[in-house]
TORNUTI-959130 format. One record per residue (C-alpha): x negated, y, z negated; residue in one letter. Coordinates in steps of 0.5 Angstrom, whole numbers, padded with zeros to 4 digits, always signed. Example, Ala and Ser with C-alpha at 12.3 -4.5 7.8 and 13.67 -1.06 7.14 Angstrom:
2
-0025-0009-0016A -0027-0002-0014S 
***
This chain:
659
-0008+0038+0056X -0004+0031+0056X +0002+0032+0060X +0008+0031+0056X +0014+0027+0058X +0020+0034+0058X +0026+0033+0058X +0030+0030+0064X +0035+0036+0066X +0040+0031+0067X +0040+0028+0061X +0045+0032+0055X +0039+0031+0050X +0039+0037+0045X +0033+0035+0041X +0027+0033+0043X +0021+0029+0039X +0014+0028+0041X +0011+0024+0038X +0003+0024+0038X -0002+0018+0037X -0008+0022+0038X -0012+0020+0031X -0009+0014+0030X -0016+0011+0027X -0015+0017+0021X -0006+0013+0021X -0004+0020+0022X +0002+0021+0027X +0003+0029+0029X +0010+0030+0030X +0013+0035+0034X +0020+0036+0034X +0024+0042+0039X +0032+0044+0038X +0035+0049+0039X +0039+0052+0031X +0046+0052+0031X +0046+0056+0025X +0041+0061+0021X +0036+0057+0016X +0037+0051+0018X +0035+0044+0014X +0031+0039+0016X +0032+0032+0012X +0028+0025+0012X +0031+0018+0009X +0030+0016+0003X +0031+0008+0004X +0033+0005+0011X +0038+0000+0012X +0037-0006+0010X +0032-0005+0004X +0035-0002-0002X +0030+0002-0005X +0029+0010-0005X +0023+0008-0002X +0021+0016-0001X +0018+0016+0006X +0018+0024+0006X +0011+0023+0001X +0008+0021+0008X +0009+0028+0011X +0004+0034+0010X +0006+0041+0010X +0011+0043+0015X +0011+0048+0020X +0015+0051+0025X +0015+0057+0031X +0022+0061+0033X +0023+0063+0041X +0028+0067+0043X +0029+0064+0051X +0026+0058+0055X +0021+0064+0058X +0017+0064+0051X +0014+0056+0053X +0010+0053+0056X +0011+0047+0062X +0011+0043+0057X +0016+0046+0052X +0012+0048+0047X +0013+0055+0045X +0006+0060+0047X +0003+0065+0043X +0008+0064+0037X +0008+0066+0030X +0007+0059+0025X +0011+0060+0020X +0011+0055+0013X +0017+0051+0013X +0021+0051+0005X +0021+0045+0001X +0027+0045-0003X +0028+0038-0005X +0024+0031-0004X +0027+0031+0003X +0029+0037+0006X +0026+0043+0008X +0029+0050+0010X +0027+0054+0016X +0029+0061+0014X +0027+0065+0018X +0031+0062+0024X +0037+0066+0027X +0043+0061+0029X +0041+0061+0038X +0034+0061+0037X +0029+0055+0040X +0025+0052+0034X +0019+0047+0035X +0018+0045+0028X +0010+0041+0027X +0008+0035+0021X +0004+0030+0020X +0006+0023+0018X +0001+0018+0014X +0003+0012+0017X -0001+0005+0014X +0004+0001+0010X +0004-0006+0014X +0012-0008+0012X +0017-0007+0016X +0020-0002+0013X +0016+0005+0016X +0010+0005+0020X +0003+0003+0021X -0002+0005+0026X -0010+0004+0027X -0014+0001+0033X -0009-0004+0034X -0002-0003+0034X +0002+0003+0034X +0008+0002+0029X +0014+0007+0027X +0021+0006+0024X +0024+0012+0026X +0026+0014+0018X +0019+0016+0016X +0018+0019+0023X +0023+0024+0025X +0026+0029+0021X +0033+0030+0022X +0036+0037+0023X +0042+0038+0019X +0049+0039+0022X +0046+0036+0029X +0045+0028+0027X +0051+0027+0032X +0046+0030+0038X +0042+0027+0044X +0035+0026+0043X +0029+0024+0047X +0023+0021+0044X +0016+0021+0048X +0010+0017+0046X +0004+0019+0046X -0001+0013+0047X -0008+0017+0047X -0014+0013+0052X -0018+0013+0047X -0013+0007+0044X -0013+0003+0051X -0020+0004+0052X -0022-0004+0049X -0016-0007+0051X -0013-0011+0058X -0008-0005+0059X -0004-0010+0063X -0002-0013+0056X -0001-0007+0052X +0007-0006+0053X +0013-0003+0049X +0017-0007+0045X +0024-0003+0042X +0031-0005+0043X +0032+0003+0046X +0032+0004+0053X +0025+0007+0055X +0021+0009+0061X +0013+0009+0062X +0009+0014+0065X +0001+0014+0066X -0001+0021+0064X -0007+0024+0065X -0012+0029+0061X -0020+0030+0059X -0020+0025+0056X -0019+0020+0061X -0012+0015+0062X -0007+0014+0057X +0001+0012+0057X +0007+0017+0056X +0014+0013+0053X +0021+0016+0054X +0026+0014+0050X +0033+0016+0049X +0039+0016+0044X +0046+0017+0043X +0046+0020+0036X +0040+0020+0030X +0043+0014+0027X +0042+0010+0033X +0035+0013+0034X +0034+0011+0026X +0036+0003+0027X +0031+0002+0033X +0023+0001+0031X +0018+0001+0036X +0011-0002+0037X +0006-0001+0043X +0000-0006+0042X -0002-0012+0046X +0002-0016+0046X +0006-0023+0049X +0012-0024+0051X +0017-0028+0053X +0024-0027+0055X +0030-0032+0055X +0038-0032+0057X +0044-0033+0051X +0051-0035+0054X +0058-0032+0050X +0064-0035+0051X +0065-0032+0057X +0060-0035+0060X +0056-0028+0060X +0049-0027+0059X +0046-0024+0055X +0038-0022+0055X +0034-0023+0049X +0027-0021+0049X +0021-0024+0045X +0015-0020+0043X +0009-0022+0039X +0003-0018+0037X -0003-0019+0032X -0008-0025+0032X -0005-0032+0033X -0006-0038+0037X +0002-0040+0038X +0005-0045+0042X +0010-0040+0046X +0013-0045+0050X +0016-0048+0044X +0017-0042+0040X +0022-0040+0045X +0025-0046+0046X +0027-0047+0039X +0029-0040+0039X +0033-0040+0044X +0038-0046+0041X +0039-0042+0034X +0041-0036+0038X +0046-0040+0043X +0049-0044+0037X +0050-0036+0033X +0054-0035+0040X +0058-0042+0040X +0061-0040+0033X +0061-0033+0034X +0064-0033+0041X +0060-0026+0043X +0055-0021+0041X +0055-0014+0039X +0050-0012+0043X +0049-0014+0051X +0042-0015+0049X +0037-0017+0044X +0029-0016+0042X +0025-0020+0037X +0018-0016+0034X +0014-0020+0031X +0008-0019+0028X +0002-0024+0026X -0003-0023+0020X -0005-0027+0015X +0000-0027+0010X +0004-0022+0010X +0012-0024+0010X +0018-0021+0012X +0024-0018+0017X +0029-0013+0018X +0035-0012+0022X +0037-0008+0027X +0044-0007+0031X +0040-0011+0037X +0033-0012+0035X +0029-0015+0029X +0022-0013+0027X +0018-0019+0023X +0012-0020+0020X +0010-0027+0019X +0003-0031+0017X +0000-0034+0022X +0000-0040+0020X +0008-0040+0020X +0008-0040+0028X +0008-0046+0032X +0001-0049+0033X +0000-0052+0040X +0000-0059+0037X +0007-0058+0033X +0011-0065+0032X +0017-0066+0035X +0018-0064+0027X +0017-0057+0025X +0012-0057+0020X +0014-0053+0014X +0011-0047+0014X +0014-0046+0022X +0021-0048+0019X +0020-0042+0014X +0019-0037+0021X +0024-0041+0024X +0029-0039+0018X +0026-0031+0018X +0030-0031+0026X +0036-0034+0024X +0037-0030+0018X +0035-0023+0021X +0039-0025+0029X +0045-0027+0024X +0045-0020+0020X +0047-0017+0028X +0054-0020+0026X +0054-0019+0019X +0051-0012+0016X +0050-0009+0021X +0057-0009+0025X +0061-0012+0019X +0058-0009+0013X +0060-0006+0006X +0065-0001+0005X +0059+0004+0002X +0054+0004+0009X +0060+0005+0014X +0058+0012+0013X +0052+0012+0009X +0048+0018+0007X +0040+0015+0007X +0039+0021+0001X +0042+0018-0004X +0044+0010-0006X +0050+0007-0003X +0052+0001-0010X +0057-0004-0008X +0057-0012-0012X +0057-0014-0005X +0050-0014-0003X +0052-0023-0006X +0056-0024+0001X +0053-0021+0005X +0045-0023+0003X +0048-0028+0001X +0052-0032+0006X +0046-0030+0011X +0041-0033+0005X +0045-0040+0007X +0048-0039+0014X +0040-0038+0017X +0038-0045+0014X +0044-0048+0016X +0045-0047+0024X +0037-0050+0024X +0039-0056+0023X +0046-0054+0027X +0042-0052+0032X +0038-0059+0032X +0031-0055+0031X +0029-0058+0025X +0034-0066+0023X +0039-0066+0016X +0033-0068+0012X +0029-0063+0013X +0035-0058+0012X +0037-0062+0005X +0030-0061+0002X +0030-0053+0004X +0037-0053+0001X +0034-0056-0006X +0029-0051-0006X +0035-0046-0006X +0038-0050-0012X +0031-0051-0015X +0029-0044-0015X +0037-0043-0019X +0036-0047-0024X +0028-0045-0026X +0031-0037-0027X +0034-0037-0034X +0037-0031-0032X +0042-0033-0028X +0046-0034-0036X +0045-0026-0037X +0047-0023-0029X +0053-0024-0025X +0051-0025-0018X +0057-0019-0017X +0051-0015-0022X +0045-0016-0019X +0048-0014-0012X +0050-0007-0016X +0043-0007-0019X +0039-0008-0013X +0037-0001-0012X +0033-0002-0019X +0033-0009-0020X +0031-0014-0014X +0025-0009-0011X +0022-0008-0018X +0020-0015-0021X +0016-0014-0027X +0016-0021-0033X +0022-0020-0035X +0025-0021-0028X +0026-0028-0030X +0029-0028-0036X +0034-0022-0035X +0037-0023-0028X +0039-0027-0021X +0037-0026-0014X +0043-0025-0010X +0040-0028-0004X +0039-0034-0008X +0044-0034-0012X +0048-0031-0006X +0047-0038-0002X +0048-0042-0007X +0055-0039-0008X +0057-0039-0001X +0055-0046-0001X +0060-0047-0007X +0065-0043-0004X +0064-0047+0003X +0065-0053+0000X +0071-0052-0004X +0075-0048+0002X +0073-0055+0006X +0076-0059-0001X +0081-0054-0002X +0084-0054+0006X +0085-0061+0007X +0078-0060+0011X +0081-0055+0016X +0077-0049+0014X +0070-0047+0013X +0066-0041+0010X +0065-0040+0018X +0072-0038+0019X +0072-0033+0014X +0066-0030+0018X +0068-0030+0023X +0075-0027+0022X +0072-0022+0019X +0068-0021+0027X +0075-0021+0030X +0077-0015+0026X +0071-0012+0029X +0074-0014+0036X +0080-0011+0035X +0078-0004+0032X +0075-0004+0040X +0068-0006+0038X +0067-0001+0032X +0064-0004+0026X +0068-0005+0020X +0067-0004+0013X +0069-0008+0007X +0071-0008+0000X +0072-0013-0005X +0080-0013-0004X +0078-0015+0003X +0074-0020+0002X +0079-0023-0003X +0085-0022+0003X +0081-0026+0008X +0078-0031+0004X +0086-0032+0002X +0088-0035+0009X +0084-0040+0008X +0086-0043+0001X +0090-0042-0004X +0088-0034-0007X +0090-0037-0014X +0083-0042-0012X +0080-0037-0011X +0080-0032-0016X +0079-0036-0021X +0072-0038-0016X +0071-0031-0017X +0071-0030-0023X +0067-0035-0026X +0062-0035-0021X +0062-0028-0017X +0063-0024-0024X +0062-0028-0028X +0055-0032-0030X +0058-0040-0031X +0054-0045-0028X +0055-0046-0021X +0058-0053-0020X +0053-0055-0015X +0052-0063-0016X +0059-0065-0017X +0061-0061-0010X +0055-0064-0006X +0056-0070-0009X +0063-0071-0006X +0061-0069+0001X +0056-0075+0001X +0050-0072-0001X +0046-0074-0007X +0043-0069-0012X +0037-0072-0016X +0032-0069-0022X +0024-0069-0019X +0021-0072-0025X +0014-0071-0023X +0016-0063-0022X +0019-0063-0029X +0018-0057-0033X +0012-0059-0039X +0008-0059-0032X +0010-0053-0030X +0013-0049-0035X +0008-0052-0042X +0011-0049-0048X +0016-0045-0044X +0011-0040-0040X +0006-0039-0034X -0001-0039-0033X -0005-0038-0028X -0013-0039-0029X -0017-0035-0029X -0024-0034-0030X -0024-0030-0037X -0019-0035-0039X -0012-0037-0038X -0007-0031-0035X +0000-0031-0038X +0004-0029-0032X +0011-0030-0035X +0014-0033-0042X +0021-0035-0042X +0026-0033-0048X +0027-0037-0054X +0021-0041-0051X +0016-0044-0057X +0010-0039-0053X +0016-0033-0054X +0017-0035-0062X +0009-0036-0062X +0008-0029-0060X +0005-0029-0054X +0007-0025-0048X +0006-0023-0041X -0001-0022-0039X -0005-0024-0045X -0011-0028-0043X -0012-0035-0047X -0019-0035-0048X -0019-0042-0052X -0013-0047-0054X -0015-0052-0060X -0022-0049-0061X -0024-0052-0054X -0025-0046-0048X -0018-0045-0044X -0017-0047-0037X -0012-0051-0034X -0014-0059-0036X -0014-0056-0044X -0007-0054-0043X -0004-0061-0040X -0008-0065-0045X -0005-0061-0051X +0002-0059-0048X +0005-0065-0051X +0002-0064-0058X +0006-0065-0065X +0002-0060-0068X +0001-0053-0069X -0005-0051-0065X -0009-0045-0066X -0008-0040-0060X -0014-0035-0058X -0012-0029-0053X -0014-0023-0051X -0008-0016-0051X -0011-0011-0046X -0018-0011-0050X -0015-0013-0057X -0017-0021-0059X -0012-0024-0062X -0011-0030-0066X -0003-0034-0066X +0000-0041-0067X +0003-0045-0062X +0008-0049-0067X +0012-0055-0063X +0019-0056-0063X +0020-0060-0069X +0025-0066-0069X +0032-0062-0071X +0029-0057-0065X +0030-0063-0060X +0037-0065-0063X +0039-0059-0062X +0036-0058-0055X +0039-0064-0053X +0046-0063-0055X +0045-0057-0051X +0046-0058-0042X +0040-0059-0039X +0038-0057-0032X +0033-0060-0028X +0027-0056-0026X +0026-0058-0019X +0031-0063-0015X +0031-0067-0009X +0037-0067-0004X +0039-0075+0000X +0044-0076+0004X +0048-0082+0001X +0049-0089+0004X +0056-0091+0008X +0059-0095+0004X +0059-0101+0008X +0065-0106+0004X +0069-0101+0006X +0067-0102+0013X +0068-0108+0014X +0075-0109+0011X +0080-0112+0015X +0086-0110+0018X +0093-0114+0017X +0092-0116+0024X +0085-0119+0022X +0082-0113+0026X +0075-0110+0024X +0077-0103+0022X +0073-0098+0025X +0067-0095+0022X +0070-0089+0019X +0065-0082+0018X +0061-0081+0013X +0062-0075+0008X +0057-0071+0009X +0059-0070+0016X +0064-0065+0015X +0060-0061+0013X +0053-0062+0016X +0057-0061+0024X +0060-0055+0023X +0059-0053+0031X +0064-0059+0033X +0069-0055+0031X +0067-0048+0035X 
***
């Protein structure tokens, strides 16, 4: 039999889970789980979303049936804590994420068993088969009712099986929680045991884990105080990167969030990355962050002194996550101070918190100077681009999109577009906004930073705890910065209200140029107000746009346009007869229906009307305006030749000379 990892007697841990990965090549986890009732029947739960991600995800329709036995003394179980020659009894299911236990006493041991399906690459449950072994703890371990605030041990059970095709040395642990290693040793061969500890259920919950070859760098953060702080870099999958230049560019982002911020809420810091073929995405965690990121994002061996684009993109994930240790998870909404992770926490914050970090991410990649100011104005009117062609920003507050995000953001369908907004993109654009209208409105003394970082200075005075805001308080903080009459108004126009963000005059007047793309125009991309993409039976309609000539026409999501004008539908028939004057006969199929529909072009009094209305530009192009050099090379009285003066885009761009 596998020797388990038991409990240390010297350790105050009163729940134990094993966690076993034996048939891992089937992505079943068996679970075991060992504490002692506090009362009789007692409940066990599991999270419905995890932090970070809001959506009822349901993590409990992973677990099979649950079972459990009951022991009186310690004298019932075997040298490795499991109870021997015991009754099983079938755990009560008596909602979607609880059961019960009712023929526990209150005193009694209990060892409670169930198997996990564990195979969503995501960073939000967990994955297991021949290559890695991944696990959040919300869809792994059921909490016992009235005992989350208890210490916990975990053991890792890595079978040999898993280790016998790969270089053992490289198979390594990567989790932000303190952990021991030991070899264990069974018929079977060799495997590994893990040993980790947690303070509390909650602290176990925001720690992931993933045991899989992998490579590793480590580097050195400096806080105010010239402290150090570890960081830790791990980097599973297949991949051909460039880690000497990965944790150099790692390294000057994470040391630029300190020199603003002044310290850290933690005294060390673990990044988990995962690379695949185009999977994308990242989740915090107070000291750690787990990602998944294409491949090709990642630094090649011959990366320019440039990043490419796409390890631009990377380089941003990092940020945005690293940021979140400070904002969300230690300042955070008021409604996820104390969360319940059985039922939604709505707030109409989710805009400054998404939001701030969807703008800051980019922003310190060029105030770190990991990629020049050019670079960082073409992601930024990306941003601007992506606003300005959801139609739905006229229909959904940036307030309500946050409410919303638990029905909304996580479940896109065709009518995204046209009903509502993203907070994170809208939410970075009016950070962006609120930015520069606080370095307007303060004279140039004060920034978006400031705010953030007084709200972090609250949490140093609460002796390090985190906080939870409202909107009341953000309102007050905001209010120290400039006038709160500002502010309101700012609020209530582009925070809870839905008018046009200012974006153009603001950029304008700190020196950088907004400008239509008129290659990327919306005829291109957006013909008759709808977007296709060719398929072999035809043209697929993936979104129209309301009030668009295609929405008037009849067509809608996901008909397939099998002929335009007579001629077979594709994408150079589409070009050729998008700017027609004509009607035009449209053939499409509706599911298994073929339909008939005419595309009647906006007629002459349709474009006056339309050009009496405001236009927005589809795609647009971001410059740093030119200094203006007249002024330069004006005289004084004294016929001196005055200094050069800064340009205007400087007090915003270099933002750390102030920090």
């Amino acid at each position: 039999m596998t020797q388990v990892l038991t409990t240390d007697a010297t350790l105050p841990t009163a729940i134990h889970y094993c966690v076993n990965f034996a048939r891992y090549y089937e992505h079943l986890v068996d679970m075991t789980l060992s504490f002692t009732a506090d009362n009789d029947a007692p409940q066990l739960w599991l999270p419905a979303w995890i932090p970070g991600s809001y959506l009822m995800r349901e993590f409990a329709r992973h677990i099979t049936a649950v079972h459990y036995q009951i022991s009186n003394d310690s004298s019932s179980n075997d040298d490795n804590g499991a109870i021997k020659d015991s009754k099983s009894y079938r755990a009560q299911k008596i909602d979607k994420h609880t059961w019960q236990l009712p023929d526990v006493q209150a005193g009694q041991s209990v060892t409670v068993n169930y198997e996990v399906y564990c195979y969503d690459l995501s960073v939000r449950t967990a994955y297991v088969d021949q290559q890695r072994l991944y696990g959040n703890f919300t869809s792994l371990a059921l909490a016992v009712a009235g005992q989350e605030q208890s210490p916990i041990q975990v053991s890792l059970l890595v079978p040999a099986a898993f280790l016998a095709d790969k270089n053992e040395d490289k198979v390594v642990l990567a989790c932000g929680l303190e952990a021991t290693h030991l070899r264990s040793v069974s018929e079977y061969g060799a495997g590994h045991v893990y040993g980790l500890y947690a303070d509390s259920y909650e602290q176990l919950i925001d720690h992931p884990f993933e045991i899989a070859v992998q490579d590793r760098f480590d580097f050195i953060i400096r806080d105010s105080e010239h402290q150090t702080l570890s960081h830790r870099f791990f980097l599973s999958g297949k991949h051909s990167a460039n880690l000497g230049r990965l944790q150099q560019d790692v390294t000057k982002i994470c040391q630029t969030y300190l020199n603003w911020l002044g310290d850290a809420p933690f005294s060390d810091y673990t990044f988990m990355t995962y690379a695949s073929g185009n999977d994308y995405g990242g989740l915090e965690h107070i000291n750690s962050t787990s990602l998944i990121t294409p491949r090709r994002d990642l630094p090649s061996i011959n990366e320019p002194e440039l990043a490419s684009v796409s390890y631009q993109r990377f380089l941003g994930l990092c940020s945005h996550e690293y940021f979140h240790a400070w904002w969300v998870k230690t300042v955070r909404p008021d409604v996820m101070l104390n969360v319940d992770l059985r039922q939604e926490a709505f707030t109409p914050l989710l805009w400054v918190f998404e939001g701030f970090t969807s703008y800051i991410d980019d922003f310190m990649l060029q105030a770190s100077g990991v990629i020049d100011k050019a670079s960082y104005l073409t992601l930024l009117a990306d941003q601007i681009s992506r606003y300005y062609q959801t139609h739905g920003r006229a229909h959904q507050s940036v307030a309500e999109s946050s409410f919303d995000a638990w029905i909304k953001l996580y479940r896109n369908d065709e009518n995204t577009g046209n009903a509502g907004i993203s907070y994170y993109n809208k939410g970075a654009l009016v950070a962006l906004c609120l930015d520069l209208t606080l370095l307007e409105k303060s004279a140039g003394r004060y920034r978006l930073f400031d705010v953030v970082k007084a709200f972090y200075k609250q949490v140093k005075a609460n002796d390090n705890c985190r906080i939870g805001i409202s909107s009341a308080d953000i309102s007050v903080v905001i209010g120290q910065f400039m006038p709160i009459a500002e502010w309101e108004d700012f609020e209530s126009r582009y925070v809870n209200g839905v008018d046009e963000l200012p974006l153009e005059t603001l950029l304008s007047d700190n020196g950088i140029m907004m400008q239509a793309d008129s290659k990327e125009n919306v005829h291109k991309h957006v013909p008759w107000g709808m977007r296709c993409s060719e398929t072999l039976a035809g043209l697929l309609v993936n979104r129209v746009q309301r009030d668009s000539v295609a929405a008037k026409a009849g067509i809608s999501a996901n008909d397939v346009i099998i002929a335009l004008g007579g001629i077979k539908a594709d994408t150079k028939q589409l070009a050729t007869v998008r700017s027609a004057q004509q009607p035009i006969d449209c053939h499409l199929f509706r599911r298994d229906e073929l339909l008939r529909v005419t595309i009647t072009p906006h007629t002459v009094e349709d474009k006056e009307q339309l050009s009496q209305s405001p236009s927005y530009p589809h795609t647009v192009n971001l410059r740093l305006a030119k200094a203006d050099k007249s002024a330069e090379n004006k005289v004084t009285e004294n016929n001196a030749q005055k200094q050069p003066s800064e340009p205007a885009w400087s007090a915003w761009l270099e933002v750390m000379t102030h920090y």
